[in-house]
N, C-alpha and C positions, 0 to 999 in steps of 0.2 A: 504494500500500500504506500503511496507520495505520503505526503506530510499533512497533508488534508487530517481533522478529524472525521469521526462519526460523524459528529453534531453538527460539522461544516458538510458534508454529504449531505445529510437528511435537510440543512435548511434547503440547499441545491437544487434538491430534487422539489422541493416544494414552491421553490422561487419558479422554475421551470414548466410548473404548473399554473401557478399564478392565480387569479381568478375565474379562471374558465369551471371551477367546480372544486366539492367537495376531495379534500386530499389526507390521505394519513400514510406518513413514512415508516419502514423500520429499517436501519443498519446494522448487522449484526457483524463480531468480528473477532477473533479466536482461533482455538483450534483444539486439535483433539488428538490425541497418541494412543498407541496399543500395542501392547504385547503378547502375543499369545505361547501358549507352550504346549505339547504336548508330548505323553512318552516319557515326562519329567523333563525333558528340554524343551529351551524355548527356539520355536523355529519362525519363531514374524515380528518383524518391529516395523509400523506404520505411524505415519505421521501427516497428518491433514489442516492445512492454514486455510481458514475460509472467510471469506468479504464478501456479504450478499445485501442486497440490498432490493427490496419488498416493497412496494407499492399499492396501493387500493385508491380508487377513485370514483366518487356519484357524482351525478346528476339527480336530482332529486332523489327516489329512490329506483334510480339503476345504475348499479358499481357492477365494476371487472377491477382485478388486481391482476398485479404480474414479479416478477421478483429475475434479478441478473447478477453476475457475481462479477462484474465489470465496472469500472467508476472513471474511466476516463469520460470527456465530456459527449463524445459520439454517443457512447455507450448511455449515457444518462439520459440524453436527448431522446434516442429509439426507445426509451422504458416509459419515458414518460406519453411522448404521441401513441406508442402501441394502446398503451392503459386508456389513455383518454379516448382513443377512438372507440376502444372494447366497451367502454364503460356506456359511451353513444349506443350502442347498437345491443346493448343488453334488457333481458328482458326485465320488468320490473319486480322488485321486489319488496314485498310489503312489511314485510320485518327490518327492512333496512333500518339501523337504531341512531343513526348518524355520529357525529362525531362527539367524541367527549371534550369539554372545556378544562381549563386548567387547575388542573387538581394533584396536590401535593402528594409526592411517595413517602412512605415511611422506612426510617433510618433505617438500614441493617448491613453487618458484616459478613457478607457469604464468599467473601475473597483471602486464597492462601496463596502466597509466594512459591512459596514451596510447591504447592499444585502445579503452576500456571508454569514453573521454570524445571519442572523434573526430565529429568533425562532418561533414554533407556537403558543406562548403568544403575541410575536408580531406582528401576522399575524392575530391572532385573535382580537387583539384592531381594526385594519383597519377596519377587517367586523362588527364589534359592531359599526365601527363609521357610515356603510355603510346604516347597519340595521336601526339605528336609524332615519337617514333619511327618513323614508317612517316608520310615524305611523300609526299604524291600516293596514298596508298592509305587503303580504308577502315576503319574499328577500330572494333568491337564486345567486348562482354562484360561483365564484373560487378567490382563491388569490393563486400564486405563485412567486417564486425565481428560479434561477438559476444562477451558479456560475460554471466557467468551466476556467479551465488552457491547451489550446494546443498548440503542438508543431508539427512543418513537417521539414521533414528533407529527403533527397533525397542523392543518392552514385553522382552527379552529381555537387554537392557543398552547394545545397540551406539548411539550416536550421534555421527557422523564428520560434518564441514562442509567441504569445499572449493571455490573458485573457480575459475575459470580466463579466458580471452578466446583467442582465434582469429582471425586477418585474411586474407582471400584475395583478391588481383588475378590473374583469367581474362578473356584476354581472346586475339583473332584481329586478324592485319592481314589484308586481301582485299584481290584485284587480279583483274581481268576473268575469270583463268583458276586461280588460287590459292590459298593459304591456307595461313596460318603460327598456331600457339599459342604465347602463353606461361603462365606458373604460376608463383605463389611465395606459399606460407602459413607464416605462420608466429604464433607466440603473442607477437610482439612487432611492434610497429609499424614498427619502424626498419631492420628486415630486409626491408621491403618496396620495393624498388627500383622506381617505375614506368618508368622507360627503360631498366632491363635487361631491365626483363618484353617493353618494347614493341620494343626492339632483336633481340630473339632470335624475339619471332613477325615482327617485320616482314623480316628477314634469311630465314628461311623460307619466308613467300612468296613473296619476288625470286626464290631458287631454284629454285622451284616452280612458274614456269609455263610452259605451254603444254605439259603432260605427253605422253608417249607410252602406248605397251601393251607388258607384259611379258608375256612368254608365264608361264602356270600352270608349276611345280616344286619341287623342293628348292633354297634356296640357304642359303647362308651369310647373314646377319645379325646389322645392330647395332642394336641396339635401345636408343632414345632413355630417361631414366626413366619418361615418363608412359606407356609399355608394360610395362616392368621393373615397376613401381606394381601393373599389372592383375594383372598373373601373379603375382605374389605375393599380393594380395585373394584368389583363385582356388586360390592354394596353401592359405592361411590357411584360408579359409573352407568348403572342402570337402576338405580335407585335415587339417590340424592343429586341426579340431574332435571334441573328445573325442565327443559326440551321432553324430559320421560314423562314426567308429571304432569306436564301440561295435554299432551298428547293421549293421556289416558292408561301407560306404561309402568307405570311405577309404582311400589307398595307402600309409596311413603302416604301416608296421615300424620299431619299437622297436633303437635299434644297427644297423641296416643302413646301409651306403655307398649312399643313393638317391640323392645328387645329387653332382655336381663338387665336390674341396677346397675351391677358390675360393669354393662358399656357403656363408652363415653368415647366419641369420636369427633375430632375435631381436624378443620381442612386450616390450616394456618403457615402461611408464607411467612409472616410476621415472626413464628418461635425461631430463637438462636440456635435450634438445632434443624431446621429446615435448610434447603440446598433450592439455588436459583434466585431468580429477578426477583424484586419487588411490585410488578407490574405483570399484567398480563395481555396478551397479542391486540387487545382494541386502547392500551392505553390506559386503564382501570390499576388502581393499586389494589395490591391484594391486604385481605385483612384476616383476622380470626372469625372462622364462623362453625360453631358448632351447629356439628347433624346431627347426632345421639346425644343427651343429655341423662347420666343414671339411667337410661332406658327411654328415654322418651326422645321420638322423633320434632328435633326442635325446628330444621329449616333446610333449603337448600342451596345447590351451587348456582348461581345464577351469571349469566353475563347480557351484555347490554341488548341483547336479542328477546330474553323469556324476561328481563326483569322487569317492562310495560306491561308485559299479558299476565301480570299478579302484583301490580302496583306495587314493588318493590326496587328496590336498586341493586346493581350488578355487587356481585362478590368478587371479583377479581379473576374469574374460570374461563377465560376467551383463552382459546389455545386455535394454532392454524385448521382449519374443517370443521369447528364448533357449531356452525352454522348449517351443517349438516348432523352432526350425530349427538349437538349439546356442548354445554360448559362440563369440565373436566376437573374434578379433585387431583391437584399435584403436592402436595404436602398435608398426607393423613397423618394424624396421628392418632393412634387409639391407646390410652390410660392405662399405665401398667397394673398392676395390683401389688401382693402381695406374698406372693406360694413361688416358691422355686419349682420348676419343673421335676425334677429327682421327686418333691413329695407330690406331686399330682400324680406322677405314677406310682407313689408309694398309697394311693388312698383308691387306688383303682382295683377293683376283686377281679374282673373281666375287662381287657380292652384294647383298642391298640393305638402306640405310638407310632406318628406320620411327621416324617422330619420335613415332605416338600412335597406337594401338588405338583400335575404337569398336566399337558394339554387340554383345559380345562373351558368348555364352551357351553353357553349359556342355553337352556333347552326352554325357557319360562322368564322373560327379564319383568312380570308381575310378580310372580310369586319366588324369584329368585331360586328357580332349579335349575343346577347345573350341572354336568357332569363333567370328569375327569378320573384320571388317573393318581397313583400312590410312587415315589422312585426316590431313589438313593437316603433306602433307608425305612420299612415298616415294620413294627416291630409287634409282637404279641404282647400281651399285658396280663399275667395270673398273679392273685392274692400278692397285689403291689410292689410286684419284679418284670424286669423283663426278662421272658425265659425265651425265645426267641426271635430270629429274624422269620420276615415272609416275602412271598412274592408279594411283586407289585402288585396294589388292588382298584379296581374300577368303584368308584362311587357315583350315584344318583343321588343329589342331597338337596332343598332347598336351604341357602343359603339363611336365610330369615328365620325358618323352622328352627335351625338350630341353634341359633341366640336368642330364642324368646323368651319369656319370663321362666325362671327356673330351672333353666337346662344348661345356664353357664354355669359349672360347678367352682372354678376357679379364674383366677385371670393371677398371669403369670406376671414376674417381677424384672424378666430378663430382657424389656423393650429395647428394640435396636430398628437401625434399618434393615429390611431384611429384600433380599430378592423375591420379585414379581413376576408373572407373567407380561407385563405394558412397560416398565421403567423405573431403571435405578433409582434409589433415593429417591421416592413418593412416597414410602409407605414405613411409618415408623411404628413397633410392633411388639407386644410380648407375645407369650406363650400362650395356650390356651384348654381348658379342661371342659370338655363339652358330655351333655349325659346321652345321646345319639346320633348316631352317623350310620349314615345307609349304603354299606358296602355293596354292591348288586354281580361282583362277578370280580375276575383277575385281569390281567393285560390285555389277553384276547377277548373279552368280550365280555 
């Protein structure tokens, strides 16, 4: 990139627009590094610098956006005429929510040096420290960075700038018959431990081999966070999406006891342990807004599209395609409790421990059934031991069913970020002790 900032870009693009209509900029500018390894060695190190720059533009309400990762003045010029001509000839659209006015973001620290300037000598110590965790077994999976400076800026008044950086070591130990995960992201480099990552997926495998078969049922389960993670994305994103709600889709009721006291989930950009902007894709700062309160369905994720069709205001949940499938929870956090996991299976007579969900697809986005799979790592549960491993197993479960009033028997004290099926570092998460879960079959079917 020249010497130009963001903020000199995004006026650019907006002077270039001028008054001929409705305009809102974003420049985004970073990058992103990865190392993968497998086999126990690492065999990739990628690195990606990116300067894009995003447009959207009305006419009353008919907007077309376009986005180029170019910024010389040619370049700026074609984004701008392309956009405007598109935005002429598009059809109209009645939710267009137009432009937001100038509205302040709130403080926060989500930038590490250390992130933003790691090397892959330093990314490869992590995996060395990962690998060594798990001797005589094999270790695969990823470490990355990312480091990004944006800005939005709209002909309307608003232009906000923030940063942020993100780090994630994923990775598995394997053994002939096994498999263990670990996970840890966070927006700071020093929080990422690579022999506790490698400790707890390699301890997972040892457990975990030579599995048996459990018969299909009801049982009690504990469930690990990077399950706790899923179901919550799934609560989030077809539940506490204003678009679901509005539409007819969604289980949410406004003051109803739908879930266990014990839950408490909250979507906040704003906590010091949350990763990303301050702001979200129309310009909106993000704030705290609780969805479960003790159990009671308190509100939802709104962006400047649903939050007129329920006289409320945006939450800060505009993410790119929102306008297709809704505003989007990116910083869950769900309230840790109390119980170490060790005593939730120590208080279990019958049941099984489920270290990680996987291909997990939504069969009911009302009543929240989903189905999915059990991997690296299901474990049996007798008179408050775990006496074996099992295959992988298939569940049918509605999501909702099984946090409703009395069935959360615990909530775990271990809250971390944990891996998802949609995105790093969204979902912050303990443990969890649930009194049914509806196994319906194994891997095949």
């Amino acid at each position: 990139m020249n010497e130009r900032t963001i903020d000199e870009i995004a006026e650019s693009v907006l002077d270039r627009v001028g008054d001929r209509g409705e305009a809102a900029v974003s420049v985004q500018s970073g990058s992103y590094d990865l190392t993968r390894f497998a086999n126990s060695f690492i065999h990739q190190n990628v690195a990606e610098r990116r300067l894009q720059v995003a447009l959207e533009v009305a006419f009353g309400n008919r907007a077309a956006s376009a986005s180029i990762d170019r910024i010389e003045p040619d370049s700026l010029d074609r984004l701008v005429e392309r956009t405007v001509h598109a935005a002429r000839l598009h059809a109209a659209d009645s939710d267009w929510p137009g432009l937001i006015g100038p509205t302040p973001v709130p403080d926060a620290v989500n930038w590490d040096d250390a992130v933003a300037n790691a090397t892959p000598e330093d990314r490869a110590r992590r995996v060395a420290e990962f690998v060594e965790a798990g001797p005589g077994m094999r270790a695969a999976g990823f470490f990355d960075t990312e480091a990004y400076d944006v800005v939005y800026a709209n002909n309307n008044g608003q232009h906000v700038r923030g940063r942020f950086t993100r780090t994630s070591l994923d990775g598995i130990h394997q053994t002939d018959s096994s498999a263990g995960r670990g996970h840890a992201t966070s927006a700071r480099w020093a929080d990422i431990d690579g022999s506790a990552v490698g400790v707890a997926a390699a301890q997972t495998a040892a457990l975990s081999q030579n599995p048996g078969q459990l018969e299909p049922g009801e049982y009690q389960v504990v469930l690990a966070p990077e399950c706790v993670a899923t179901m919550m994305v799934f609560l989030a994103f077809y539940g506490f999406n204003a678009k679901a709600a509005i539409e007819g889709q969604s289980f949410f009721e406004q003051g109803a006891m739908q879930f266990d006291q014990q839950i408490s989930l909250i979507d906040d950009g704003t906590d010091p342990r949350a990763i990303g902007l301050l702001f979200d894709n129309q310009g909106v700062p993000k704030r705290r807004n609780t969805l479960i309160d003790s159990g009671v369905s308190r509100s939802l994720n709104h962006d400047r599209r649903t939050a007129p069709k329920m006289d409320t205001s945006s939450t800060g949940n505009a993410v790119p395609g929102s306008a297709s499938f809704g505003p989007v929870a990116t910083d869950l956090f769900l309230d840790a409790g109390g119980t170490a996991s060790a005593d939730m299976i120590a208080a279990t007579e019958r049941g099984v421990f489920v270290t990680e969900f996987n291909y997990c697809r939504i069969l009911d986005p009302k009543t929240q059934v989903v189905t999915g799979l059990t991997r690296n790592g299901t474990f049996l549960i007798e008179d408050g031991r775990l006496v074996g491993p099992v295959t992988n197993l298939r569940f049918t479960q509605s999501f909702v069913d099984a946090l409703q009033p009395g069935r959360v028997l615990a909530v775990g004290d271990d809250d971390r970020f944990a891996r998802n099926e949609f995105a790093d570092g969204t979902t912050h998460v303990p443990s969890l002790h649930l009194a049914s879960w509806n196994f319906t079959g194994n891997a095949q079917g």
